[in-house]
N, C-alpha and C positions, 0 to 999 in steps of 0.2 A: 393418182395413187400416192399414197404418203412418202416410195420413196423415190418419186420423180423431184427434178429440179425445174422450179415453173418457169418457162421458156425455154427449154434447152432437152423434151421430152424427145425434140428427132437424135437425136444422139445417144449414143449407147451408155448404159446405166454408169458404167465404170468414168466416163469422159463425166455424167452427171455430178456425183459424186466430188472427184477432184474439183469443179464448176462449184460447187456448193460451199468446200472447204475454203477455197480462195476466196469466193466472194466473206465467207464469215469470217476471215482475216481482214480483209479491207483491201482486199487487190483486184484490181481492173481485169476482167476477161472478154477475151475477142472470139467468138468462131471465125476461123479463118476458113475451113471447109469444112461443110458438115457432114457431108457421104464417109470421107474418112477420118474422121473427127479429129480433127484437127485443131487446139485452139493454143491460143497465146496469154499470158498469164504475167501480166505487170503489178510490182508491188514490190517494198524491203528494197528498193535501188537496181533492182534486175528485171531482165525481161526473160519470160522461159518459153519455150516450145515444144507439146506437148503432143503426140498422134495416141489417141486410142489408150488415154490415161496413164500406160507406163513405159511408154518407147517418148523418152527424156535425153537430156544432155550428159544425166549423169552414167548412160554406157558407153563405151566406145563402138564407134561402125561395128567390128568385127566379131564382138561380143555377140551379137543375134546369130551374125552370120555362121560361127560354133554352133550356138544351141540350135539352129534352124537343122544343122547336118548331125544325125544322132548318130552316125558314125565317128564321124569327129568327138562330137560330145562323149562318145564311152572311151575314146583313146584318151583323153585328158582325163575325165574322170580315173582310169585306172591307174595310170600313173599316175595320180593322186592317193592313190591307196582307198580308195571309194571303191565300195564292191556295185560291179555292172553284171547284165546276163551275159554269161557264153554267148556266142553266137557266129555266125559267117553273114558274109552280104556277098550279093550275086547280082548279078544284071541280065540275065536271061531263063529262062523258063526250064531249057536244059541244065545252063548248069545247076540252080537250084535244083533241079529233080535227081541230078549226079549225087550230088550228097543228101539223098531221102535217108539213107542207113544209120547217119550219125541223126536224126530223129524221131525211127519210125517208135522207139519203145520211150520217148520222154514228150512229158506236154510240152508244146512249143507256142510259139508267137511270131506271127509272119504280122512283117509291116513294110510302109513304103522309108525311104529315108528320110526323106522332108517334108511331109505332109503333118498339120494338124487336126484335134480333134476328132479323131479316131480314124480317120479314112482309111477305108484300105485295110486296116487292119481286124485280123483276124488270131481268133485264141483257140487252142486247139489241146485238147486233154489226150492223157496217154490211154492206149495205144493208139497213135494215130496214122490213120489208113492215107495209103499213097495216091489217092483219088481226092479225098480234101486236104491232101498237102498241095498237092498242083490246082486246087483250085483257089486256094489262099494264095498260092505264090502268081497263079494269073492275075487274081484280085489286087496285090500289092503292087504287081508290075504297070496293069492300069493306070496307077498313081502317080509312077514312080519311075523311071528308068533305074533304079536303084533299090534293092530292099533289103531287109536284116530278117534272118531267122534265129532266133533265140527263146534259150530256155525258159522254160515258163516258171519265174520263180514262186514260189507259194507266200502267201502271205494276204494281208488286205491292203488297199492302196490308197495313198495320203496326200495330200498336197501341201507342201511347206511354200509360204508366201516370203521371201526374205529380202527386206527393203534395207539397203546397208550393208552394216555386220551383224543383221540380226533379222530371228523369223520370226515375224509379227503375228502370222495364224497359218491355223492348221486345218484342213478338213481332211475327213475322211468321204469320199464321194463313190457311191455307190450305180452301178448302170441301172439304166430307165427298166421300170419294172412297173408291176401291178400285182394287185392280191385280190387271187380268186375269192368268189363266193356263191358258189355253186350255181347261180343264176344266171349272171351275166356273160356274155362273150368278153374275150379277150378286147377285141374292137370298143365295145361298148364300155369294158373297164378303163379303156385309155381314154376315151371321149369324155369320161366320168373327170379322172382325174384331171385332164385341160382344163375342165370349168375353173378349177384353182385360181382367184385372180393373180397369184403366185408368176403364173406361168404366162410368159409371150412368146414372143420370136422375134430375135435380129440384138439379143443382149440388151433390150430396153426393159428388162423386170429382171427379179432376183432368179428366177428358172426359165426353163427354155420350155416349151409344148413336148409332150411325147411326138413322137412319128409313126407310122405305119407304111414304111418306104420299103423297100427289096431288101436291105440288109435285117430288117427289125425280121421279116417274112423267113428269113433264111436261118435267122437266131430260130427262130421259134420251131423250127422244123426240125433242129435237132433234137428241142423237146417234146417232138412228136405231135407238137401243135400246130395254128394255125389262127388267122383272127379270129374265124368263129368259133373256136374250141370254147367250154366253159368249165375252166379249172376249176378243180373242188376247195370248197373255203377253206380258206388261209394259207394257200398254197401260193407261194412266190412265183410270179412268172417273169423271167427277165426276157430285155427284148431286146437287147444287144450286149455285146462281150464288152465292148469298152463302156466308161464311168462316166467319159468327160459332162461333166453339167451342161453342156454346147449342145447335145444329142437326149436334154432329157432326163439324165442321170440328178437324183439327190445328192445334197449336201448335209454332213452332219459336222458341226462345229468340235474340235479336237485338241482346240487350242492346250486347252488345260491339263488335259487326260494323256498324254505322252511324256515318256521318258526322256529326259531332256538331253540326252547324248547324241538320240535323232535328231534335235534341231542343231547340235553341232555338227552334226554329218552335211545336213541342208545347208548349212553357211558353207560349210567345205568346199559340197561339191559346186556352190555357186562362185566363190573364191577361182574355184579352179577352173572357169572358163572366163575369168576378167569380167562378172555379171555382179550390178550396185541393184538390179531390179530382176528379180529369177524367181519361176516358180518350180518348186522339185517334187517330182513325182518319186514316189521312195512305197517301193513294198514293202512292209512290219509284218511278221508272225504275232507277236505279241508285243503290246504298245507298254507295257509299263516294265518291260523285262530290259535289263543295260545291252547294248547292241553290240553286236558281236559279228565277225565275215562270215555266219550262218544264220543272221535272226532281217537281215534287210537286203535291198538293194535295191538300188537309184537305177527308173528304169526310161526314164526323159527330164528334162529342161525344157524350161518354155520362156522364151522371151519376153514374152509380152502377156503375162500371166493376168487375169480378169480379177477386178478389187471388190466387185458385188456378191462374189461369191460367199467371200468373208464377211461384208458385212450385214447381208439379209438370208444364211444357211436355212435350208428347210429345217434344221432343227440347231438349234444353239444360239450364242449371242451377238448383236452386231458387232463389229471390230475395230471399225470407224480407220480403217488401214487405210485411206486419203490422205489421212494427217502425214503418215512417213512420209509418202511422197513428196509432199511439198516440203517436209523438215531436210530431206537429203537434199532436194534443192535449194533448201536454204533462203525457203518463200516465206 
């Protein structure tokens, strides 16, 4: 495929990519392990060391180890003056179910504390019944000996790419979905859309395959579906709560199309966990309105934020965000 790197296809697109910039600068690459992509990167009088394209030299140890704990991560963020969701975190099943009262009448967001790409995590619209509260809170704890329940802020959700002091792209990334058309099963719509050469699995293509695993099953039953149901055409069927592009979810390119006060919030809150390499997840209400402690809020950090995403979006332009990389390192 065109946007593989020839030799270097076992490795995940984002490792390809930075492999592809360095070599068209004129600098020496090694795989040093290829399971976790590991490679080394000689050129400009320096040698770099590079895992999984953006876990570099240029953060310090402790900087992942903040964003990895999203409790930590919202305590910085808010003294920051960064808006975060309310929330409590609990470590057992009772005491989460002790404070059901302070959620039963608000959407909430039950997660684990450290886990990525959606695990665990579960969205839950008001009013929400004290039978899928504990069962989201058993789900998180699965995960987790630790998890956060927080308010469900409204809005749609973004991903700021911020290599620096500065955010290079934006998507907005939508959960795995399909659109009925009055024929097909839901099964057969998602089989449909796989064929996409778009789509793999293990992060070697710009999208991931849909699923059809127990969480996508249990999405669907709230909407009173099922794989074989056959939604009526043009009816949206989403197949899980969370966006992450990891699970399936689209990408829409947004670089352009945002009010530029959000990517100074995104440098902020990246600032304010010691991160040179940060992707920020930020809910917006409205993307071109000037942001305000009611129009957003930063609802994770990811260390080690994916560079394919940006540059082959299911819809929008490539972003060619490699280059930063090796500019902050100074390749």
């Amino acid at each position: 495929m065109h946007w593989t790197t020839p030799g270097y296809e076992e490795l995940e697109l984002s490792t390809q990519l930075v492999i592809r910039e360095a070599q068209a600068r004129g600098h020496a690459v090694e795989v040093l392990d290829a399971p976790s992509n590991f490679i080394r990167i000689r050129g400009a009088g320096r040698v770099e060391y590079l895992r999984q394209a953006t876990r570099t030299s240029a953060d310090t140890y402790v900087s992942p180890l903040i964003m990895e704990n999203k409790k930590v991560t919202k305590l910085l963020l808010a003294e920051a003056g960064i808006r975060v969701p309310e929330g409590g975190d609990y470590a057992s099943l009772e005491a989460a179910g002790a404070d059901f009262p302070r959620w039963r009448s608000r959407g909430t967001v039950v997660k684990p504390n450290t886990t990525n790409f959606g695990i665990g995590v579960s969205m839950l619209p008001a009013p929400v019944s004290e039978a899928e509260y504990l069962k989201a809170v058993e789900t998180a704890l699965a995960a987790d000996g630790t998890i956060l329940v927080e308010e469900l802020i409204p809005g749609r959700e973004f991903r700021f790419l911020v290599i620096g002091d500065a955010v290079r792209a934006i998507l907005h990334r939508v959960p795995a979905r399909v659109l009925g058309d009055g024929r097909h099963s839901v099964a057969e719509l998602i089989a449909e859309k796989n064929e996409d050469p778009l789509r793999g699995k293990g992060y070697r293509s710009p999208l991931e395959k849909l699923r059809t695993g127990p969480e996508e099953a249990a999405h669907l039953r709230l909407a009173g579906l099922t794989f074989a149901s056959v939604p009526e055409a043009g009816r949206e069927v989403e197949l899980r709560p969370n966006s992450n592009i990891s699970t399936g979810g689209d990408s829409l390119d947004f670089t352009d199309r945002i009010h530029p006060g959000y990517s100074e919030l995104a440098v902020a809150a990246a600032a304010a966990v010691g991160a040179r390499i940060c992707g920020v997840d930020m809910l917006i209400e409205d993307v071109e309105r000037e942001p305000s402690a009611a129009t957003y809020g930063v609802i994770e950090l990811n260390f080690n934020p994916a560079l394919h995403i940006h540059d082959f979006p299911f819809e929008g332009e490539n972003r060619r965000v490699e280059r930063h990389v090796l500019d902050l390192l100074e390749l």
